[in-house]
C-alpha positions as CSV (number, residue, x, y, z in Angstrom):
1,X,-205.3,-161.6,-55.5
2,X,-203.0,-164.4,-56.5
3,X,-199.6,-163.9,-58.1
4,X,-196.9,-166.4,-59.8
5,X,-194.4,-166.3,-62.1
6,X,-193.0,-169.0,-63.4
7,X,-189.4,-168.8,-64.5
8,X,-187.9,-170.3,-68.0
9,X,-184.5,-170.4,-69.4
10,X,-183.8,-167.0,-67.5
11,X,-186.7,-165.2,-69.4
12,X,-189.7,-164.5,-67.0
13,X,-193.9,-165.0,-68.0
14,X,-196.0,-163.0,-65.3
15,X,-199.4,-163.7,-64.6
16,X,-201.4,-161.7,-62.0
17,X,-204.8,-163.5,-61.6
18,X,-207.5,-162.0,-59.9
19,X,-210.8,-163.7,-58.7
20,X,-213.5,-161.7,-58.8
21,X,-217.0,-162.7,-56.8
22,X,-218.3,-163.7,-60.2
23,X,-217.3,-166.6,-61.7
24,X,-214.9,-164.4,-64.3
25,X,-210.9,-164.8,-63.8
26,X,-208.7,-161.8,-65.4
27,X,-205.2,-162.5,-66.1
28,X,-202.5,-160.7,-67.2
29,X,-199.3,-161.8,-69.2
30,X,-196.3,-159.5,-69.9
31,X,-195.0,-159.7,-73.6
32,X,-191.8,-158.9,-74.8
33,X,-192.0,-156.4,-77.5
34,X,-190.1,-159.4,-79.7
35,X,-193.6,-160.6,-79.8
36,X,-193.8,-158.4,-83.0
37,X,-191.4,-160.6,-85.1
38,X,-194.2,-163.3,-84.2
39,X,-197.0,-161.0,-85.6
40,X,-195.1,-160.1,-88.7
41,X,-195.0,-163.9,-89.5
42,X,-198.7,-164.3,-88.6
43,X,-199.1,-161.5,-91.3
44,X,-196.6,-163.1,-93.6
45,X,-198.6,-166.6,-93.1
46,X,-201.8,-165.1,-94.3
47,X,-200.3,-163.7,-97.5
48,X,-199.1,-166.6,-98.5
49,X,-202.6,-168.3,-97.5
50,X,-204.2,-165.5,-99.6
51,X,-201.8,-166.4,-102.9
52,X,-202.8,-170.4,-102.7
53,X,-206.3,-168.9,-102.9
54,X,-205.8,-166.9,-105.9
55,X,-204.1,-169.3,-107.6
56,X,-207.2,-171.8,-106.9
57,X,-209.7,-169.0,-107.9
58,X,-207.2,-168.9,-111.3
59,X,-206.9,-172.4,-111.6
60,X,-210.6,-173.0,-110.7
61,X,-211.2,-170.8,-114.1
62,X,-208.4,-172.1,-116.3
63,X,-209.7,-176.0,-115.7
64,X,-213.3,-175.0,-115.7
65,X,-214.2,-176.8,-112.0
66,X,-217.3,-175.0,-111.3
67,X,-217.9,-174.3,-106.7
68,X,-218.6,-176.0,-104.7
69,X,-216.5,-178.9,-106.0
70,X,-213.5,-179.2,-104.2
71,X,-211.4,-181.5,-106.9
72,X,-212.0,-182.0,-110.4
73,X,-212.8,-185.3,-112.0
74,X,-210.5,-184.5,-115.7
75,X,-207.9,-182.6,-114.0
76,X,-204.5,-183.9,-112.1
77,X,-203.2,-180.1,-112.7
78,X,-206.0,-178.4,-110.4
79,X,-206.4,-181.0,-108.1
80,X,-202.1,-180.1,-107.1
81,X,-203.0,-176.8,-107.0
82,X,-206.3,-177.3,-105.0
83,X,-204.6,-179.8,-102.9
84,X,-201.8,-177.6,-102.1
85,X,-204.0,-174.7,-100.4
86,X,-206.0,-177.7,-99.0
87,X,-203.1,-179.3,-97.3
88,X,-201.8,-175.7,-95.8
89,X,-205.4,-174.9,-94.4
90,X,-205.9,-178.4,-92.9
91,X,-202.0,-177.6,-90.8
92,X,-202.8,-174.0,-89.9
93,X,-204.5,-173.8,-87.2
94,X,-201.9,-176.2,-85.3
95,X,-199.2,-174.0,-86.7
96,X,-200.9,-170.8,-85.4
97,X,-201.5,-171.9,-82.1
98,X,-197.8,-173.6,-81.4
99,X,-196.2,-170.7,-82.8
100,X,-198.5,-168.5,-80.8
101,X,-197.7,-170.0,-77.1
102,X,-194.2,-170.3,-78.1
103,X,-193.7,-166.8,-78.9
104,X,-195.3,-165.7,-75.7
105,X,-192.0,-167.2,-73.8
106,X,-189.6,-167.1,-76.9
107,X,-190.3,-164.7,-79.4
108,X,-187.7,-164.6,-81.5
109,X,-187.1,-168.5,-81.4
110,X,-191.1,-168.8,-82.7
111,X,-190.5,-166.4,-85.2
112,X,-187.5,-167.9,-86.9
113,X,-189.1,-171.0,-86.5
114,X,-192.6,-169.7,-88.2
115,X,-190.7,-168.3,-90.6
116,X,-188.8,-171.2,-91.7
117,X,-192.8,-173.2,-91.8
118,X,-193.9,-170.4,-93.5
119,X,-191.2,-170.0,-96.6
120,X,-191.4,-174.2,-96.9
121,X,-195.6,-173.8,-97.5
122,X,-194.3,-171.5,-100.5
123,X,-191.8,-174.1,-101.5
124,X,-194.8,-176.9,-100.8
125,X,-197.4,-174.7,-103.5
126,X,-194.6,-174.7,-106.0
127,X,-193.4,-178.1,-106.3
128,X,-197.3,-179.4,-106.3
129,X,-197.7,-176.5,-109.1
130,X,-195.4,-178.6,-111.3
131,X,-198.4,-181.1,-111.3
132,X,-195.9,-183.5,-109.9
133,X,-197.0,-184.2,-106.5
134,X,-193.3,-185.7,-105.2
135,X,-192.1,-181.9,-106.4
136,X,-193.8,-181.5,-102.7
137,X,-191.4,-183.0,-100.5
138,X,-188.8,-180.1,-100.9
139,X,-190.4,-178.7,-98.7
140,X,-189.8,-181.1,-96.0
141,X,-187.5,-178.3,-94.4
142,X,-190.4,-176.5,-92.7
143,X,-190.3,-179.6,-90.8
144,X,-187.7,-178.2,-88.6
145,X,-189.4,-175.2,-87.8
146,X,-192.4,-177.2,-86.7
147,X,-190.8,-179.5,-84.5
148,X,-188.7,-177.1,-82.7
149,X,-192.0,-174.9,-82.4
150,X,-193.8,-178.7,-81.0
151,X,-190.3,-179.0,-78.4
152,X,-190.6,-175.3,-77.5
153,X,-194.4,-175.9,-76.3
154,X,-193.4,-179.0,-74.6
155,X,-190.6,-177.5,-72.0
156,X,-193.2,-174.3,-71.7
157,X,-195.8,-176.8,-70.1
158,X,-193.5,-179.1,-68.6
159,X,-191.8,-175.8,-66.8
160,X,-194.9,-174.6,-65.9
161,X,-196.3,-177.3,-64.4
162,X,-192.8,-177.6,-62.4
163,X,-191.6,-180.6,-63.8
164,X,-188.2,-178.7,-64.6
């Protein structure tokens, strides 16, 4: 049985690993019950995913753009909307998995920070809703949260593989 913990900013992550005959490797990492506030904005996240896809099932209706096109060839006004749920879906999974790993090690830090990404998506819908694609960019805020959240990983691998 090997065991290491590797320590970060006075806040601990434990893994016990154990290698088994088979080629299978268990592991076990301790989470701070914080971990919910990270949860809560996962849930938060899909919400907001699920009412950019309403509003592209409405729009979808209202403009007449019959599945499976993805755009419409007559109309600016669903291509925002479309493009705005596009756009969310296409930074998701980068979002999910930063704000994850981060809030394995700094739960309330990753939460803030998803929150922050989360309530400038929201802000990013409603200023391409206006059918003014520059109404966007006031969302730029959620910026922050996703750099910090990029930073956070950063000094979690960097400590972990001892450079600090």
């Amino acid at each position: 049985m090997t065991y290491f913990t590797t320590e970060i900013a006075r806040r601990s992550v434990s893994c016990s690993v154990v290698i088994l005959k088979a080629p299978a490797i268990m592991a076990v990492i301790e989470i701070s019950p914080d971990f919910g506030w990270v949860i809560m904005v996962f849930i938060a996240s899909q919400f907001v995913l699920m009412w950019m896809g309403i509003k592209v099932g409405s729009a979808r209706k209202k403009y007449d753009v019959k599945y499976p096109k993805m755009y419409s060839d007559t109309s600016d006004m669903f291509n925002c909307i479309q493009r705005a749920h596009q756009n969310t879906l296409e930074n998701y999974t980068v979002f999910i998995v930063l704000m994850l790993i981060a809030g394995v090690v700094y739960p309330r830090l990753a939460a803030v920070c998803g929150a922050v990404y989360v309530v400038s998506r929201i802000v990013y819908a409603q200023g391409y809703y206006t059918g003014d694609p520059k109404n966007r960019l006031k969302s730029a805020f959620g910026y922050i949260g996703l750099f910090i959240l990029i930073g956070t990983n950063i000094y979690i691998a960097i400590s972990m593989l001892g450079f600090v």
